[in-house]
C-alpha positions in Angstrom: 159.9 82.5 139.6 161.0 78.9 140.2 159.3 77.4 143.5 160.2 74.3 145.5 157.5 71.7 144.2 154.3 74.7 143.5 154.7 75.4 147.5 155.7 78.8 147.7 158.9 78.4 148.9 162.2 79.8 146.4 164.0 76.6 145.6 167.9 76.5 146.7 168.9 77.6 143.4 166.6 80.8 143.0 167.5 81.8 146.7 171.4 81.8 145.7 170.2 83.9 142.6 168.3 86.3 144.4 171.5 86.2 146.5 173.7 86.9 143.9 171.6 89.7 142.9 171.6 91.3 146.7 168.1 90.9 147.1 166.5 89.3 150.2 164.8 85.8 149.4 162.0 86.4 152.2 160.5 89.0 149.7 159.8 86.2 147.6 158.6 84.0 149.7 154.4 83.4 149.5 152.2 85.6 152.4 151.2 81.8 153.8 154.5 81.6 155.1 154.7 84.7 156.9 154.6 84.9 160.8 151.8 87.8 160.3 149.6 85.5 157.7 150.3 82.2 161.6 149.5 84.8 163.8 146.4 86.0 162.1 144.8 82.6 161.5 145.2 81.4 165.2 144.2 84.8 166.5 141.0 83.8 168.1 140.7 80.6 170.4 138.6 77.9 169.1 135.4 77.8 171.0 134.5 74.0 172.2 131.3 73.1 170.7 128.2 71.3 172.6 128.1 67.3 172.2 126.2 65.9 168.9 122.7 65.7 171.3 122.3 69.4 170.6 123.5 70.0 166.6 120.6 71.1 165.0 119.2 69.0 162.3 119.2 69.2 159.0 116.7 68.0 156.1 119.9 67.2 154.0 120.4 63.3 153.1 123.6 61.5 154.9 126.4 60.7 152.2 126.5 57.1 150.9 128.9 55.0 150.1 129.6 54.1 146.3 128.0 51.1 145.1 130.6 48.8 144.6 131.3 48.0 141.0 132.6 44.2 139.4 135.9 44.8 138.1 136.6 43.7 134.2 138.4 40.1 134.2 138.2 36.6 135.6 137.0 36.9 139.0 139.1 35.7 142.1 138.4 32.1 143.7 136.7 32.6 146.8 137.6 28.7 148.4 140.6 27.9 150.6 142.9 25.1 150.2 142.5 22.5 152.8 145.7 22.4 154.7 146.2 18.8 154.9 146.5 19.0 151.0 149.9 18.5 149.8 151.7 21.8 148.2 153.4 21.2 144.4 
């Protein structure tokens, strides 16, 4: 079936098909857009959770940021201009 970008919506031009061909377009439509499928996932209130003083820790290293790599090619100048300096 064609879909709206992947998203699981029927683009404007299937929905006039299915039209054409009497059929509903909400049967075609992807469970994740269903009021059931909202209602189910926000069944349950979200519990708030104690301040960061009381998570447990964990013997797993912190992330770390990528070591930054020189890019191929001249590199930039780092001076400045003095401003008194006449412009070309």
């Amino acid at each position: 079936m064609i879909r709206n970008g992947e998203t699981g919506i029927p683009c404007p031009h299937a929905c006039y098909a299915i039209w054409h061909n009497k059929q509903d377009p909400d049967d075609y439509l992807h469970m994740y857009y269903h009021k059931d499928t909202y209602l189910k996932a926000y069944e349950y209130a979200l519990q708030p959770i104690n301040g960061s003083h009381e998570w447990t820790k964990s013997s797993i290293q912190p992330v770390l940021p990528p070591v930054e790599k020189t890019m191929p090619g001249r590199p930039k100048k780092k001076r400045r201009k003095a401003k008194n300096k006449s412009k070309k």
